[in-house]
N, C-alpha and C positions, 0 to 999 in steps of 0.2 A: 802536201801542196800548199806552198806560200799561194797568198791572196792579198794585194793591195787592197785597203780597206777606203772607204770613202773620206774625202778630204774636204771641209771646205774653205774655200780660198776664197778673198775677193779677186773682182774685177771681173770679166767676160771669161770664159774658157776656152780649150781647145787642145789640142794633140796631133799625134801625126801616127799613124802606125808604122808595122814593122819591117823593115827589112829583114831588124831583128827585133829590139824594138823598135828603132827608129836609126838608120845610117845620117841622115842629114844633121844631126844634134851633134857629132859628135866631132871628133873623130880620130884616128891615131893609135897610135899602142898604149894612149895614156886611158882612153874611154871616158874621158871627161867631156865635158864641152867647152872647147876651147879653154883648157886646163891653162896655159898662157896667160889669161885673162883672168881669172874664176879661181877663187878661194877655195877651199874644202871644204865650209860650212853653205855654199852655192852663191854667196853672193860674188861680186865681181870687182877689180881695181877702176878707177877711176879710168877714162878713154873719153875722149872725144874727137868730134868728123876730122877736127885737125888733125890729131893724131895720128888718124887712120888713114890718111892723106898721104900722110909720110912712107906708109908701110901696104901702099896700095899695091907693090910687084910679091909682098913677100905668097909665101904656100898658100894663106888663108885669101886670096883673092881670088873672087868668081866673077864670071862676066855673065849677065841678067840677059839671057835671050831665048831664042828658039820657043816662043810663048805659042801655043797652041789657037786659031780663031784669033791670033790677033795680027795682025802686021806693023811691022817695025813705023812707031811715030804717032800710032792710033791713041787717043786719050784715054786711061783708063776709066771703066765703068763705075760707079760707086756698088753696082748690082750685076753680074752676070756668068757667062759659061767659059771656062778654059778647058778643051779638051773637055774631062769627062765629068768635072770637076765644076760646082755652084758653088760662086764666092759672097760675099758683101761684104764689104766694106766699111768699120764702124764708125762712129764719129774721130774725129782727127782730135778728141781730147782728153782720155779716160781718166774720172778719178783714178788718185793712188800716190803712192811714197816710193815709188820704187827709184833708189839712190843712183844708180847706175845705169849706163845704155846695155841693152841685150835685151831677147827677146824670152818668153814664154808659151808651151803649150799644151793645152788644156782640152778634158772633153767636157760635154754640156747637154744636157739636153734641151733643145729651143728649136721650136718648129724645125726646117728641115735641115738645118747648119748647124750641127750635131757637135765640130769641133771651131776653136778660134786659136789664133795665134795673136798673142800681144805682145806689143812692138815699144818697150819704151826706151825714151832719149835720157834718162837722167832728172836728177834734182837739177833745177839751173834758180840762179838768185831772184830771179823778179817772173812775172809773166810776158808777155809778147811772145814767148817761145813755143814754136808745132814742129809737130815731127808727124808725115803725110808719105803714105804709100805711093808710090809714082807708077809703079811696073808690078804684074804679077807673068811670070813666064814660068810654060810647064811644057815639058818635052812628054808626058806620059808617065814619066820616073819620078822626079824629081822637080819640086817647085822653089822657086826663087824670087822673092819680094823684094822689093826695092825700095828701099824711103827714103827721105829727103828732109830734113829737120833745115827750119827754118827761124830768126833770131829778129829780134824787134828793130825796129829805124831809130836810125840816133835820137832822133827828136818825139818818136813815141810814145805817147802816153801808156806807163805799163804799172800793172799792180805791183807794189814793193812790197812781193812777199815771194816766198819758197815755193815753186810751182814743181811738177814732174810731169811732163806730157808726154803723152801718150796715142797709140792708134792699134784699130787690130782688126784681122779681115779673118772673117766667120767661113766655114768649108761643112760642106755636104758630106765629103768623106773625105781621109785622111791621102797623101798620096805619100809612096814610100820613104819617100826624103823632101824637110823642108831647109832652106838657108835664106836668112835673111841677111839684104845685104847694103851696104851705104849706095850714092849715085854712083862713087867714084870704085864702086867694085869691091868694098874691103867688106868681111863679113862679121857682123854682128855677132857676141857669142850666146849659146843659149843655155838660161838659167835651171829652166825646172821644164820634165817631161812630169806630167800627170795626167793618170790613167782614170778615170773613173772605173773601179769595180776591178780594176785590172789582174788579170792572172797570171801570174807567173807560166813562162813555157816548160814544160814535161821536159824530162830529162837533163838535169842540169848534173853536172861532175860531182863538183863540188862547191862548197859557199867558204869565203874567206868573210871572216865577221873582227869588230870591234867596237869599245863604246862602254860607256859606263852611266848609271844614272839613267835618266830621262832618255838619252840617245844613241842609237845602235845605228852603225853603218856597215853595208854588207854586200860583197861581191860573187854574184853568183853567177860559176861557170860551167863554159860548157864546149865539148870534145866537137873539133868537125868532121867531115867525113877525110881530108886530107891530114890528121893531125893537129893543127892546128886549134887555136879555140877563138871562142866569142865569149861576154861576158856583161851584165847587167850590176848596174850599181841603183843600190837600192839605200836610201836615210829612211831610219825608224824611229818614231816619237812616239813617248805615249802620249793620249789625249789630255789626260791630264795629269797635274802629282801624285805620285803614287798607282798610278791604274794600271788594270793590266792588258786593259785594249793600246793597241799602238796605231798609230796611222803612218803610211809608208808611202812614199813620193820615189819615181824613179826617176833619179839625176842624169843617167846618161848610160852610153854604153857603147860598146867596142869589141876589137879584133887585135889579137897578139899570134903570134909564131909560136912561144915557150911557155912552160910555166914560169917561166923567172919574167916573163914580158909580163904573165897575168898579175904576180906578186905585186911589179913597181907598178902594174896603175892601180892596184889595191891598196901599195903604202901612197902614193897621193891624195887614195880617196880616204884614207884612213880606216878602214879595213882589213889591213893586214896584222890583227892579233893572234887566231886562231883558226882554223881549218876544219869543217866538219864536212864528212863524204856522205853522198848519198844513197839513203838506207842506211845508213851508220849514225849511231846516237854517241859514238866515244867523237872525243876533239883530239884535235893532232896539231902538231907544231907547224909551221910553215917551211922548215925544213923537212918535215915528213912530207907535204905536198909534193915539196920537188924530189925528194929523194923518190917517190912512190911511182915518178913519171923515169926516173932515172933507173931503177931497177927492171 
């Protein structure tokens, strides 16, 4: 039994649990998060609202509604209940560096908002710049945030320095899917799931692994009841040079048709070097995988 090992990260934490581990992070045959966006080592390409402006009809557009306790136009609370669900809302500024827009989510323990979700907008050149939650809507399933990043006045007096702002709204429990998403509907991609303590689910197929040195990446799968599979990507570091404790972050995760679908999002996560089944201590080629489904 794999076991995520504890991490610690700055900034506030949070998470979201499982569908599987989590449906709203991801999504596709690729099991990335928003693999489009998002490098293989988990950071992300540059994007901003403009951008996203642009590409407001493509696939990755959601419309922010059906908010439980709330009616359409009500001002969000900085503190309160959606559905079954107790949010707060943190300060609209967190330290941190994080280079790029996309979100993060983290568990924690803190009185009773156990996980957070952080929302950052990017490095931008000077200060005057927030990025502020506007909408939390949740149908029971599925939540969806909404923020609103906002840029200094011409005439503004702003720090001339390197600023990343940031926001993030703390949850009592996890609901099965989270998307965060601009005003204009396009959705934010998200960087890093992290589990506190977290366990790997029973019964996986098999693990697609690669990595050399300090880092191992590893795709582990797993059979559905209609054929089909699902599958967890999992980055492993050690803690430090040389050690042989590792600490393990789950990046994202998915649903394919094939083994040849679980492969390609295994070679984008970089994963696809070697094949080990479970209960089985030998490794096998990646054309033994498929072949082993094909027989």
């Amino acid at each position: 039994m794999k076991q995520c090992k504890k991490v610690l990260l700055t900034g506030i934490a949070a998470l979201m649990a499982v569908s599987f581990i989590l449906t709203g992070c991801d999504k596709g045959k690729s099991g990335r998060p928003s693999l489009e966006d998002t490098d293989l080592d988990g950071t992300k390409q540059e994007e901003t609202p403009e951008n996203k402006a642009d590409d407001a009809d493509s696939d990755d557009t959601v419309q922010a509604g059906g908010a439980q306790d709330m009616a359409p136009g009500d001002p969000l609370e900085e503190e309160g209940t959606i559905g079954d669900i107790s949010y707060r809302i943190s300060a609209s500024s967190v330290e941190g560096t994080v280079e790029t827009a996309g979100f993060d989510i983290f568990s924690e323990e803190q009185d009773i908002y156990r996980f957070a979700v952080i929302i950052n907008a990017g490095e931008k050149s000077t200060g005057g710049y927030e990025i502020n939650i506007t909408d939390i809507a949740y149908d029971g399933s599925e939540m969806i945030i909404t923020v609103e990043e906002t840029s200094p006045g011409q005439d503004e007096m702003v720090t001339e320095a390197l600023t990343y702002p940031s926001c993030a709204v703390e949850l009592d429990k996890l609901p099965k899917s989270v998307k965060v998403v601009w005003t204009n509907g396009t959705g934010l991609p998200c960087d890093y799931i992290y589990i506190d303590d977290y366990e790997l689910p029973e019964g996986w197929l098999a693990v697609l692994k690669d990595g050399a040195g300090e880092i191992m990446r590893e795709t582990y799968v797993y059979e559905t009841s209609d054929g089909k599979y699902e599958y967890i990507n999992i980055r492993s570091t050690t803690v430090s040079w040389g050690a042989a404790e590792w600490n393990d972050i789950v990046t994202g995760s998915g649903a394919a048709d094939t083994r040849e679908d679980v492969v390609s999002a295994a070679e984008e996560f970089g994963s696809a070097g070697f094949v080990m089944f479970n209960n089985d201590s030998a490794t096998y080629s990646i054309d033994e995988f498929l072949a082993a489904k094909a027989g």
